[in-house]
Backbone bond lengths (Angstrom), bond angles and torsions (degrees), N, CA, C in turn:
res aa  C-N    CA-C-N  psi(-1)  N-CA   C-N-CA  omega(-1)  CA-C   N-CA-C  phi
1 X - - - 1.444 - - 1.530 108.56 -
2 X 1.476 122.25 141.42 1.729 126.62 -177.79 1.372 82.93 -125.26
3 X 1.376 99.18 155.61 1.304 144.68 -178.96 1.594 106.61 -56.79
4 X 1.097 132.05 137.76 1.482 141.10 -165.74 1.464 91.05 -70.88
5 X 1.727 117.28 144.80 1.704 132.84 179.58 1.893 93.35 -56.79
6 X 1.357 97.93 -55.20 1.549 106.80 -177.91 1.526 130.54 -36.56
7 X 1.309 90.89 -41.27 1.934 118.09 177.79 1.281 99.24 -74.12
8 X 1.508 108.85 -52.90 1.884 94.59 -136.92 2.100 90.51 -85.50
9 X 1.352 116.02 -5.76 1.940 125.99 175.57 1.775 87.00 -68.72
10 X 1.386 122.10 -51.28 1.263 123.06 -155.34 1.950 102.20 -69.15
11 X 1.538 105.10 -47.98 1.349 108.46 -173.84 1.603 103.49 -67.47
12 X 1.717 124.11 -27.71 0.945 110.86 -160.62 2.024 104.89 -86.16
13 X 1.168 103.53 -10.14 1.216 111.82 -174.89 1.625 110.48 -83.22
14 X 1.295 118.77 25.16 1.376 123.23 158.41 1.577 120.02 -133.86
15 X 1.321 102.85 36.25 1.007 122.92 -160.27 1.709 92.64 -127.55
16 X 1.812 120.99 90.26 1.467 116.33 -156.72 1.804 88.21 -75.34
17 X 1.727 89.75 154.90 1.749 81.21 156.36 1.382 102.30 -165.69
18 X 1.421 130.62 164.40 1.378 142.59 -150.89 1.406 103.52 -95.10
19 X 1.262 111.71 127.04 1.472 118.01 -177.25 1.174 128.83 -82.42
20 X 1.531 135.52 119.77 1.387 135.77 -168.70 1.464 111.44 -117.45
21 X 1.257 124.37 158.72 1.478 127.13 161.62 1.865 97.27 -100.50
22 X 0.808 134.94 128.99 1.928 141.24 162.05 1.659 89.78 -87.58
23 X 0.958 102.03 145.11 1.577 121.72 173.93 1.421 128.80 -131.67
24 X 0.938 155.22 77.82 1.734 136.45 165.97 1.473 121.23 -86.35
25 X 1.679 99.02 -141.47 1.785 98.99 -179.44 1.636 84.53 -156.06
26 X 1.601 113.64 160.82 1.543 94.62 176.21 1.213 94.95 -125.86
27 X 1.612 131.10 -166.43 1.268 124.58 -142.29 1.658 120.20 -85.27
28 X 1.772 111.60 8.34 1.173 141.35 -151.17 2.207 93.83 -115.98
29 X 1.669 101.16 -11.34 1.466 108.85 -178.78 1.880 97.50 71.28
30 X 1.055 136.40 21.39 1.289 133.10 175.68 1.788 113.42 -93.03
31 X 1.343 113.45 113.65 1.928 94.90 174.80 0.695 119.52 -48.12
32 X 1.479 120.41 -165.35 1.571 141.33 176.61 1.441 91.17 156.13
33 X 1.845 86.89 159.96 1.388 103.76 -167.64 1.750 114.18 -177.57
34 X 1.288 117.27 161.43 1.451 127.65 -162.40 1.373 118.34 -136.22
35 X 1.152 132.59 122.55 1.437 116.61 154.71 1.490 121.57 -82.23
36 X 1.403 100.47 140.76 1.377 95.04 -163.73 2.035 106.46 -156.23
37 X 0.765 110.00 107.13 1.685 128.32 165.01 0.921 110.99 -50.18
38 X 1.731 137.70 -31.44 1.440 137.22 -143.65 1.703 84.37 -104.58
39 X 1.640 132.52 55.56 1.428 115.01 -178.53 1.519 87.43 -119.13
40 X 1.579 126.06 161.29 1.287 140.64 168.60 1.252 139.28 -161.26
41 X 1.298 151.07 114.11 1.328 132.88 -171.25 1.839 115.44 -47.06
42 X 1.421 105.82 171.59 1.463 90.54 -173.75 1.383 89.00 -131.45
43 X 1.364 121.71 -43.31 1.225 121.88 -163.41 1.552 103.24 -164.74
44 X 1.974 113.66 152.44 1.373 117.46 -160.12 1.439 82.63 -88.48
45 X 1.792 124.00 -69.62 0.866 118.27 -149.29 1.987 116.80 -108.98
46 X 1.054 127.79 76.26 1.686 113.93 44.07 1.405 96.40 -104.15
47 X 2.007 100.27 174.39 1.114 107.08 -162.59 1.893 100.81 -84.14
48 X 1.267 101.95 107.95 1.741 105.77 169.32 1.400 125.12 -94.31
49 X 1.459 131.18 135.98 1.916 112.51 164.10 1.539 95.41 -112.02
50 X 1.528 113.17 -164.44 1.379 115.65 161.96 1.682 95.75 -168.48
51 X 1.528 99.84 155.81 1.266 117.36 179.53 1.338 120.68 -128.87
52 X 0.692 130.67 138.11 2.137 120.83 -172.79 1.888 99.64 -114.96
53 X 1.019 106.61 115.79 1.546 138.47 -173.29 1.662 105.41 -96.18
54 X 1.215 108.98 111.57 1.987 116.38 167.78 1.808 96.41 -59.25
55 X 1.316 101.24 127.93 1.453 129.95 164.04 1.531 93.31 -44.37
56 X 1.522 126.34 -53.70 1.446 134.71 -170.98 1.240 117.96 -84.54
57 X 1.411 123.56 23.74 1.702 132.85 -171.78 1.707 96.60 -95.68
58 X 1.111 105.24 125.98 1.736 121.21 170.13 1.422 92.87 -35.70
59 X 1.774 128.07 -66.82 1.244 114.28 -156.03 1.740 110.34 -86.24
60 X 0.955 110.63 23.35 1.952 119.91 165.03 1.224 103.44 -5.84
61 X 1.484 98.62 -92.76 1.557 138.82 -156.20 1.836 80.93 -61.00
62 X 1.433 138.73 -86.24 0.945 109.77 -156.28 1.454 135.64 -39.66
63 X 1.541 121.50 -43.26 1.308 133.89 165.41 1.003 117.25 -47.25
64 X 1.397 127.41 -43.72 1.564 125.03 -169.44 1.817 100.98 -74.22
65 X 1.045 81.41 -46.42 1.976 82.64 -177.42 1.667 124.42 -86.89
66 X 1.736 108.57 7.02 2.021 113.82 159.62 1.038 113.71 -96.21
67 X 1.110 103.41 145.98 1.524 125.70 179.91 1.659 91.16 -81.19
68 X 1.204 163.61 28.53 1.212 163.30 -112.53 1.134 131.05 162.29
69 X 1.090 121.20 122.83 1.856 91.31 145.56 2.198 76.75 -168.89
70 X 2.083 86.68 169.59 1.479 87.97 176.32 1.619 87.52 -138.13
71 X 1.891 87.94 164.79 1.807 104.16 -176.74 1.365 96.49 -102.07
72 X 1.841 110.43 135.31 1.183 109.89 177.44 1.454 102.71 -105.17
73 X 1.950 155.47 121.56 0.829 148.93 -155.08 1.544 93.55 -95.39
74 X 1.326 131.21 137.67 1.633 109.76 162.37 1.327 114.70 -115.31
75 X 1.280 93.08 168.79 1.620 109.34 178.16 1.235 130.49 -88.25
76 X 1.500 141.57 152.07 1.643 124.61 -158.57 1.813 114.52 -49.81
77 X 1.681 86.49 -34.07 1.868 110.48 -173.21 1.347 93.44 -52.59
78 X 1.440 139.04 -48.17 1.630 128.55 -154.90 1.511 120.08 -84.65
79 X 0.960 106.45 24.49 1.542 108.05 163.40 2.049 132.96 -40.25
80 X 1.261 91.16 -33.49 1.272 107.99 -159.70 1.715 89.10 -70.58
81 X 2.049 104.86 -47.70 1.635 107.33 -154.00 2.128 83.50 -86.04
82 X 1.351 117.80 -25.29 1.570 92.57 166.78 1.638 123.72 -50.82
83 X 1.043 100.77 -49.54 1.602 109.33 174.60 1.635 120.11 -45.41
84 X 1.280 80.70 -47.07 1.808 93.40 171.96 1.415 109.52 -39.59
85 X 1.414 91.63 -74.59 1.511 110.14 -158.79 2.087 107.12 -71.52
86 X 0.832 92.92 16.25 1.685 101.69 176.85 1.351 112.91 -118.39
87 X 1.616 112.99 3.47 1.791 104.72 -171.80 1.537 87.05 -116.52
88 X 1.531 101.19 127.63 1.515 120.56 158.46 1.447 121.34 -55.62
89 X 1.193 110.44 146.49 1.899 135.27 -164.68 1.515 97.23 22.88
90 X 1.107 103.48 66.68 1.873 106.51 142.49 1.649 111.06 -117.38
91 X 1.042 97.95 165.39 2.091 113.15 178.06 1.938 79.94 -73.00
92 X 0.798 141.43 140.27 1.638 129.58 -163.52 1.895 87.31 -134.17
93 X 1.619 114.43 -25.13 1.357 108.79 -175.80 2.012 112.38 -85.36
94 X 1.849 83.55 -29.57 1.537 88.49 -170.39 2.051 122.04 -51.64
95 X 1.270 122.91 124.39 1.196 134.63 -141.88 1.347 142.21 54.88
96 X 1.336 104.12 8.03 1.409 113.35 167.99 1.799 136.58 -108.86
97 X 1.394 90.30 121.24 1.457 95.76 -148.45 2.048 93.22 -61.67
98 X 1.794 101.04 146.29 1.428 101.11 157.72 1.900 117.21 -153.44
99 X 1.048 112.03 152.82 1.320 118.03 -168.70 1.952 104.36 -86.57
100 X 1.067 121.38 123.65 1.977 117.38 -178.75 1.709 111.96 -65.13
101 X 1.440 125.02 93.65 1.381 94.23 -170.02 1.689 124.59 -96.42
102 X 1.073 128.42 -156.18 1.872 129.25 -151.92 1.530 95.81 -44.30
103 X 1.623 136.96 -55.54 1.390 132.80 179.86 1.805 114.24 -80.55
104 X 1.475 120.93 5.22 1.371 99.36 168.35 1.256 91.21 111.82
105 X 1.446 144.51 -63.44 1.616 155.85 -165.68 1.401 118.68 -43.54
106 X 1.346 117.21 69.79 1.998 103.23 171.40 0.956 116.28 6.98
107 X 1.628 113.79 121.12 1.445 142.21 162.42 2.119 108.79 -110.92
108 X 1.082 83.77 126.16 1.478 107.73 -156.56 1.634 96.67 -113.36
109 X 1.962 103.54 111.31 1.320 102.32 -154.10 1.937 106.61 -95.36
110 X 1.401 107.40 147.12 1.687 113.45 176.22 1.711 97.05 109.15
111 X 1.169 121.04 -1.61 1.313 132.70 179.67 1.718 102.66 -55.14
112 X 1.482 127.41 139.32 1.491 120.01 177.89 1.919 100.03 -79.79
113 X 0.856 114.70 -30.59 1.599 133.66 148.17 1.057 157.56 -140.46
114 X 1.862 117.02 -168.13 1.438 100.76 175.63 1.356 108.68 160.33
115 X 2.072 108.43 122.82 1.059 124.53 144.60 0.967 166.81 -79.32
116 X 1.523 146.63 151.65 0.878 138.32 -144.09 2.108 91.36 -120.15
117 X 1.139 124.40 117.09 1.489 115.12 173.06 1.562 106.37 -123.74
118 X 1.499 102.84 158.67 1.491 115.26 171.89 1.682 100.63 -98.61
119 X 1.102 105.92 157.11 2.220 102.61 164.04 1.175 92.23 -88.81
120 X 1.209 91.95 138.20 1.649 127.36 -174.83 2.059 87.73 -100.95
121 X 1.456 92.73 -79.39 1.713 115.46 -149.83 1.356 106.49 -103.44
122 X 1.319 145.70 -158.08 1.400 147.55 108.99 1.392 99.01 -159.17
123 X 1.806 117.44 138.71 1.169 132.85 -122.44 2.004 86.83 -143.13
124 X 1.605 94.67 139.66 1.765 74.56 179.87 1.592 77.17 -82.24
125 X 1.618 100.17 -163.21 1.333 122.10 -161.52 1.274 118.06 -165.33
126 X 1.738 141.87 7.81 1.303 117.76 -150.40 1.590 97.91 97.76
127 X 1.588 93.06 -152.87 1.629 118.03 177.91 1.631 104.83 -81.09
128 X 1.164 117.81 17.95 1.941 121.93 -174.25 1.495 99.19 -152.71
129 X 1.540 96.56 172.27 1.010 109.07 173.26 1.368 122.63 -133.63
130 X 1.500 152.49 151.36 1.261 164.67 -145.82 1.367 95.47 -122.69
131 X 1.833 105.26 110.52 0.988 130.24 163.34 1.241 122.74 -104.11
132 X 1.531 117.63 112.16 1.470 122.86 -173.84 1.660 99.42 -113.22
133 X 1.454 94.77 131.81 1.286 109.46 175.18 1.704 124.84 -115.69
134 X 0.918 141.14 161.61 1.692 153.15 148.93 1.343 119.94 -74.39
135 X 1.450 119.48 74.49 1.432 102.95 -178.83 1.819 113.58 -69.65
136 X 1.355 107.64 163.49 1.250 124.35 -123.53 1.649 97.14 -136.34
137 X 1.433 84.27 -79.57 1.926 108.07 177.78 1.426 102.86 -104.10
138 X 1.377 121.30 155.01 0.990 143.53 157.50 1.493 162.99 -132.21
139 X 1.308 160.28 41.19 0.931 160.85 -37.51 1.543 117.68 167.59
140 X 1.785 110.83 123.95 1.442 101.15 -178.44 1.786 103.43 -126.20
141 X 1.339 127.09 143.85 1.208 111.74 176.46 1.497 139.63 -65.30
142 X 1.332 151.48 147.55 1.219 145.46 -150.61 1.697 99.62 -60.44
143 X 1.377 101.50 -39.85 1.865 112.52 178.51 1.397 137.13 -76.45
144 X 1.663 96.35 15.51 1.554 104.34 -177.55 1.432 130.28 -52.42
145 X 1.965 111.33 -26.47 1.317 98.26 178.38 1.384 107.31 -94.38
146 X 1.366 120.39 9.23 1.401 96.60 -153.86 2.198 89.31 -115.21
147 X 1.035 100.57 5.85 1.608 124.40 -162.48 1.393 97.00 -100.94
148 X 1.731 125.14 141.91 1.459 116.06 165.42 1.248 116.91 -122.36
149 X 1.490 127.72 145.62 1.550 127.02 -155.66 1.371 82.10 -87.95
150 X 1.324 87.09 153.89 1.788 132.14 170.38 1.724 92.77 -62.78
151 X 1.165 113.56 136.40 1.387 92.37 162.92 2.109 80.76 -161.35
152 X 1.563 113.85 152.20 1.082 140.99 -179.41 1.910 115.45 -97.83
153 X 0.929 112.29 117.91 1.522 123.73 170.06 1.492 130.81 -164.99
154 X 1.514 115.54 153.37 1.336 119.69 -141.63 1.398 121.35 9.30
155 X 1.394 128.42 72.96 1.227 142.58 -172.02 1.291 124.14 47.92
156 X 1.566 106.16 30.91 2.025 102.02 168.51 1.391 90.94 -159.40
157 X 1.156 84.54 175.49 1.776 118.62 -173.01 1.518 104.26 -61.05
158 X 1.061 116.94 111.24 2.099 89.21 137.37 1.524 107.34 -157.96
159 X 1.489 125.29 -133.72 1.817 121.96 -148.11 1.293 82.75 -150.55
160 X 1.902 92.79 160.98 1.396 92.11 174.69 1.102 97.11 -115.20
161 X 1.486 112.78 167.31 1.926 149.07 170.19 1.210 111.50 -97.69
162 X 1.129 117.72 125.83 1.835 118.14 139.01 1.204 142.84 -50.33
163 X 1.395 130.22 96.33 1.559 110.79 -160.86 1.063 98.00 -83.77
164 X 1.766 101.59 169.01 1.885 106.55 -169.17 1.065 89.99 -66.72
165 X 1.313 105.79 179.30 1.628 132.75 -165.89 1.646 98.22 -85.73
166 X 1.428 123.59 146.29 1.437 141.45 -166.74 1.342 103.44 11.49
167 X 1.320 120.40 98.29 1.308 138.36 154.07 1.385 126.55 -35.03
């Protein structure tokens, strides 16, 4: 017996995590892109991340079929373009400015970071799939300390704090 879908959204929703946009292009040179929490390093040496992609995500087919894709890290300020990039069948690029970076993959500017990965793997998963990448490029903005990450918990936005030192 597994844990009810209902339960395990509720348990997983205290579970904080840092908010990204993933980006590629598909074989037509058109973006696309996702917000997505489910991103993580895998390993230093070599350098691996991975992302787990809904089977039912508009941009599927593009991901499965780039050689590409890049992590956009955001900042507490980007809420508005997370939202974006989390609503199904919209133009999600249309008015939003982005820079092409070293592999081709939308670079999405004011970001506190951001990689650049090759596909390594892709992994079934459930209802997703496990995207392992080779990061490649790398890059953090001049404003990282003074900037606060986006980060997602019990179903909203907020930033992180430093707690004082030994509690």
């Amino acid at each position: 017996m597994t844990i009810a879908a209902s339960d395990f959204k509720s348990v997983q929703a205290h579970l904080a995590g840092a908010v990204t946009i993933i980006t590629t292009r598909d074989a037509e040179g058109q973006p696309w892109g996702l917000t997505a929490t489910s991103f993580c390093s895998l390993s230093l040496d070599p350098p691996l991340v991975l992302f787990c992609l809904a089977l039912s995500a508009d941009c599927y087919n593009a991901f499965i079929n780039s050689r590409h894709f890049a992590v956009n890290i955001l900042a507490a300020r980007q809420c508005e373009l997370s939202d974006r990039f989390a609503t199904k069948n919209i133009a999600k690029f249309e008015g939003v400015p982005y820079t092409e970076g070293k592999t081709g993959s939308p670079l999405l500017p004011g970001c506190l970071a951001q990689m650049e990965c090759s596909v390594q793997t892709i992994h079934p998963g459930g209802d997703h799939v496990i995207i392992v990448g080779l990061a490649e490029y790398g890059h953090h903005g001049t404003h990282e300390h003074t900037a606060s990450p986006l980060l997602y918990y019990a179903r909203a936005y907020g930033t992180y704090a430093c707690l004082p030192e030994k509690l």
